[in-house]
ChimeraX commands (.cxc) that place a marker at each C-alpha (Angstrom):
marker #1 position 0.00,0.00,0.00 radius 0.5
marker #1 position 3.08,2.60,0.75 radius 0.5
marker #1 position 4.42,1.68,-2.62 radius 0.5
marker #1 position 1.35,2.74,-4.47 radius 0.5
marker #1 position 1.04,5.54,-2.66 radius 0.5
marker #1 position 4.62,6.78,-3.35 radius 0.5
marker #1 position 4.21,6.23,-6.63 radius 0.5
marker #1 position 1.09,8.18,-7.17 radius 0.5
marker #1 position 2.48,10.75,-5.12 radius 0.5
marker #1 position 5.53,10.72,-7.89 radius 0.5
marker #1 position 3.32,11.01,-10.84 radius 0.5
marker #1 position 0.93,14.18,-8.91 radius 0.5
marker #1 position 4.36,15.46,-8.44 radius 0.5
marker #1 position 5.95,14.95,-11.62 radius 0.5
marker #1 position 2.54,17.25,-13.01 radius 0.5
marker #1 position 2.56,19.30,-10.34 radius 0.5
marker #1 position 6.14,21.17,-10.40 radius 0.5
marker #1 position 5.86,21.55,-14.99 radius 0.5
marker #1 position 2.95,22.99,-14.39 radius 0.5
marker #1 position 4.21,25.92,-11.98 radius 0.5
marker #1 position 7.12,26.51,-14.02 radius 0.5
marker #1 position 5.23,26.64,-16.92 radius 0.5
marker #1 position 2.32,29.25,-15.22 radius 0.5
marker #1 position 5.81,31.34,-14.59 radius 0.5
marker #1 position 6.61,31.11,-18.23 radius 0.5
marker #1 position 3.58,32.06,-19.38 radius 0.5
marker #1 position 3.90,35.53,-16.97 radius 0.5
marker #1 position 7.40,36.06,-18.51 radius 0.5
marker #1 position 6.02,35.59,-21.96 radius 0.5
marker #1 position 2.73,37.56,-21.23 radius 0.5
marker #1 position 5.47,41.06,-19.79 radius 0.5
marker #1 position 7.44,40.22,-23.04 radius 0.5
marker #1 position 4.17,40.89,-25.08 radius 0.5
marker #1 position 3.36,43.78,-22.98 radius 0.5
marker #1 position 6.63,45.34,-23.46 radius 0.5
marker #1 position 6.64,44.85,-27.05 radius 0.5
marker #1 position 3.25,46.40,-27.78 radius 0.5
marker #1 position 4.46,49.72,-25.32 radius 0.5
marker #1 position 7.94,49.94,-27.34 radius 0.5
marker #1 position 6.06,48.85,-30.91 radius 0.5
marker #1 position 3.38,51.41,-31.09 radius 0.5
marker #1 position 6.39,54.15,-29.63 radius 0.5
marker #1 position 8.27,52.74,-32.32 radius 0.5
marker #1 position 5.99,53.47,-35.01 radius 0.5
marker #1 position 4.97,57.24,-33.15 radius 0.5
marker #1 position 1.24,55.97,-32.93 radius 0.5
marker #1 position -1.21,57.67,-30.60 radius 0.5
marker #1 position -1.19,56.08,-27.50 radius 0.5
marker #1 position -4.68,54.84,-27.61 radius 0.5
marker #1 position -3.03,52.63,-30.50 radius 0.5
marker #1 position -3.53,48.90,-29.66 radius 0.5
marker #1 position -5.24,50.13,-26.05 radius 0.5
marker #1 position -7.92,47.96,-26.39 radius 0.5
marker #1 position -5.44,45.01,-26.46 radius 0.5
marker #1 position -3.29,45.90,-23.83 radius 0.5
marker #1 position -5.56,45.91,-21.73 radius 0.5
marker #1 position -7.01,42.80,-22.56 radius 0.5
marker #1 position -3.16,41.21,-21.85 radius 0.5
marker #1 position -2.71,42.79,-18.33 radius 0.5
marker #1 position -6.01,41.48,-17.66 radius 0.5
marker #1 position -4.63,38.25,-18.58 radius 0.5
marker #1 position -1.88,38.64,-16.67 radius 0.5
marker #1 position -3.19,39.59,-13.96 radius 0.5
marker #1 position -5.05,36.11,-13.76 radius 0.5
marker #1 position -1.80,33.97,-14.51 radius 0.5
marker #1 position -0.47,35.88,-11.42 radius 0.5
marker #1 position -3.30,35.29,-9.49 radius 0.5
marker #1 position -3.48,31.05,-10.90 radius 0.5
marker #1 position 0.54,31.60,-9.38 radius 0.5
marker #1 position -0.73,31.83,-6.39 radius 0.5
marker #1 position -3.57,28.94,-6.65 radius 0.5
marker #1 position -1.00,26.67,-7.48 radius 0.5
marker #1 position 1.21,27.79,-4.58 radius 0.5
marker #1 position -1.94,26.78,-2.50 radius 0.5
marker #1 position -2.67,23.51,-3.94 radius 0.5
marker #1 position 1.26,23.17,-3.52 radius 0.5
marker #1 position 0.71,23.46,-0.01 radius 0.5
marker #1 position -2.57,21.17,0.32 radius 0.5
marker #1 position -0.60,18.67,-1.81 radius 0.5
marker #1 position 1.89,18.29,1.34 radius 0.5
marker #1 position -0.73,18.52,3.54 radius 0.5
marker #1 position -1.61,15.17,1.63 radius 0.5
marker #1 position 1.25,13.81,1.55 radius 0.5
marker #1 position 2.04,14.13,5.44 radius 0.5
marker #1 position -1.78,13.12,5.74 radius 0.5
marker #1 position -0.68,9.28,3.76 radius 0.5
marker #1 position 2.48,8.76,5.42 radius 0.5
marker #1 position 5.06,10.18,3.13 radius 0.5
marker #1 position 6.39,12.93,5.42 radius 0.5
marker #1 position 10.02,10.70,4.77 radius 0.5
marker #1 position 9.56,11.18,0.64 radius 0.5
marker #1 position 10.73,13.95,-1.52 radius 0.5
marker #1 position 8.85,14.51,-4.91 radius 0.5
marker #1 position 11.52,16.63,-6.20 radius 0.5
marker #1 position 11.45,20.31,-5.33 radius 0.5
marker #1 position 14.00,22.61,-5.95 radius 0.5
marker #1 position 13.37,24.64,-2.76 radius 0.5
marker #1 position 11.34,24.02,0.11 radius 0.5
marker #1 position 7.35,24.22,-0.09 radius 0.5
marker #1 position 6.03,27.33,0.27 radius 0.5
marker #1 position 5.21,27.81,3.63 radius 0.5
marker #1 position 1.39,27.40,4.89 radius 0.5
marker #1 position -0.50,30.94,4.92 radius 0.5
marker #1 position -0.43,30.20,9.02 radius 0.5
marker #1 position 3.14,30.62,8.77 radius 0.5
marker #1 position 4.02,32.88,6.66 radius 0.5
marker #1 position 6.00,36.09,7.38 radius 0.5
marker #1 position 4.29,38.86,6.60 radius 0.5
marker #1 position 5.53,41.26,3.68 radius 0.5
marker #1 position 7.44,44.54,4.93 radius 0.5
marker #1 position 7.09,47.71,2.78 radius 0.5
marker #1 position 10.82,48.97,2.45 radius 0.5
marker #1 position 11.98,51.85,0.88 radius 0.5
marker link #1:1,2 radius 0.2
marker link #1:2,3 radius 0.2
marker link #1:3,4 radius 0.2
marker link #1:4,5 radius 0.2
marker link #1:5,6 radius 0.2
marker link #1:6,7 radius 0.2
marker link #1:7,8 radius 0.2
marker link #1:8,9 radius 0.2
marker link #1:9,10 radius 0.2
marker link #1:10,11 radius 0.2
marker link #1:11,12 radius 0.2
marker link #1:12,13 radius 0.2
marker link #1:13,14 radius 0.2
marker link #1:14,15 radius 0.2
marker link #1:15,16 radius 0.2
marker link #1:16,17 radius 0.2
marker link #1:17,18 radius 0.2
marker link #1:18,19 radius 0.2
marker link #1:19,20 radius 0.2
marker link #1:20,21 radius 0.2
marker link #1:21,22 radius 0.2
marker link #1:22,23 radius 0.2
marker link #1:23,24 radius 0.2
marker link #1:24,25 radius 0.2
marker link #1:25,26 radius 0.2
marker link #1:26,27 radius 0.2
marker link #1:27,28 radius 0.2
marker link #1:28,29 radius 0.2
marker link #1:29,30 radius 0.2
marker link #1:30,31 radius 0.2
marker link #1:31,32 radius 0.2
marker link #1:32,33 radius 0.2
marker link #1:33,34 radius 0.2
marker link #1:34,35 radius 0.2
marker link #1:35,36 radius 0.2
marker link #1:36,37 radius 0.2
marker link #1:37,38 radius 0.2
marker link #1:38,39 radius 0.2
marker link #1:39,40 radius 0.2
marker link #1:40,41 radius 0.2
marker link #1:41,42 radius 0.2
marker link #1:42,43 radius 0.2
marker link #1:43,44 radius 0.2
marker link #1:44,45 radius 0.2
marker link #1:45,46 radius 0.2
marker link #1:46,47 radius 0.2
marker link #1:47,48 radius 0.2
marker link #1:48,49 radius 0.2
marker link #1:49,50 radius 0.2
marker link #1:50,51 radius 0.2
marker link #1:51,52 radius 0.2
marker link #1:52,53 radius 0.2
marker link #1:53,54 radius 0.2
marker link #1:54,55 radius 0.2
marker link #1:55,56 radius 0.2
marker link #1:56,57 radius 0.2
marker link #1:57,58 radius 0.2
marker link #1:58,59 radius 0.2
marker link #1:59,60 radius 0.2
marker link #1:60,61 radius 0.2
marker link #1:61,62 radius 0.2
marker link #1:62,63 radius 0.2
marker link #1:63,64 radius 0.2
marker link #1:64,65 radius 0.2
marker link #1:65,66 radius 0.2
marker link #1:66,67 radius 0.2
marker link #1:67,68 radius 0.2
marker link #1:68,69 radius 0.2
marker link #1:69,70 radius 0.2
marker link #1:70,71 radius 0.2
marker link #1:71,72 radius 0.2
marker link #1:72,73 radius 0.2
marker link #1:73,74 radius 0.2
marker link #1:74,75 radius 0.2
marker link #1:75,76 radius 0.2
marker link #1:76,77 radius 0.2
marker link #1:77,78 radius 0.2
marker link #1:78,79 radius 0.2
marker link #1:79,80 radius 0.2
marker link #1:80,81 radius 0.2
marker link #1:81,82 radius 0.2
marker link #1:82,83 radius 0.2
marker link #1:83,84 radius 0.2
marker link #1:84,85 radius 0.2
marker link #1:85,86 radius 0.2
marker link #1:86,87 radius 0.2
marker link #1:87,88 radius 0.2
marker link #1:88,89 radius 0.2
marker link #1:89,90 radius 0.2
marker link #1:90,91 radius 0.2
marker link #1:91,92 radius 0.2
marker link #1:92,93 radius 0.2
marker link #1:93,94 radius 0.2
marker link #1:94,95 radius 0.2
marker link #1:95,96 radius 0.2
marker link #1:96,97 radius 0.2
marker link #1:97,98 radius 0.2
marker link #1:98,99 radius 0.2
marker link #1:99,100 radius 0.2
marker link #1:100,101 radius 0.2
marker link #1:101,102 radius 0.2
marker link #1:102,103 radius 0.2
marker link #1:103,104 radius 0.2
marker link #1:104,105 radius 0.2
marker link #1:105,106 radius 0.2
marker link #1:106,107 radius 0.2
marker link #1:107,108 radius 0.2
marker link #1:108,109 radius 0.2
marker link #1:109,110 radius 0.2
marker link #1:110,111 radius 0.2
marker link #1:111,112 radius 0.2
marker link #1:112,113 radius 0.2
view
């Protein structure tokens, strides 16, 4: 039964870490956009409601990758939960860094100047 479990554990994993990386791609591509619509229609000394319509539509959408960042922080988080839950507390599923922390423990963020 631990050996199943492991191993399903392994496969949620080896979806679950692609699938961040590749919502952080999709922000990086999504500024790249951005910044190449701001420097095209300056390029081309357009009006600056040139392309507006679709700018706005992009930060929109970037705004919701950001915020799906964050949902897949939390299922990050509930995922370990899980895991502890099942007995694998001894198991790594191959982070890079430690799990983001639980919101219960998290330090708060500090304005700085």
């Amino acid at each position: 039964m631990l050996n199943e479990r492991h191993e399903v554990a392994r496969m949620i994993a080896g979806e679950l870490l692609p699938a961040e990386k590749d919502i952080d791609t999709a922000i990086v591509r999504n500024a790249r956009l951005t910044i190449a619509v701001v420097e095209g229609r300056t390029k081309l000394r357009l009006p600056l409601t040139t392309g507006q319509e679709g700018l706005e539509l992009v930060s929109k959408a970037n705004a919701s990758l950001v915020e799906a960042r964050g949902l897949m922080a939390e299922a990050h988080i509930a995922f370990r939960a899980t895991q502890s839950e099942i007995g694998l507390d001894a198991f790594s599923y191959g982070d890079i860094v430690e799990c983001p922390p639980s919101k219960a423990n998290a330090t708060p963020l500090v304005r700085v100047a």
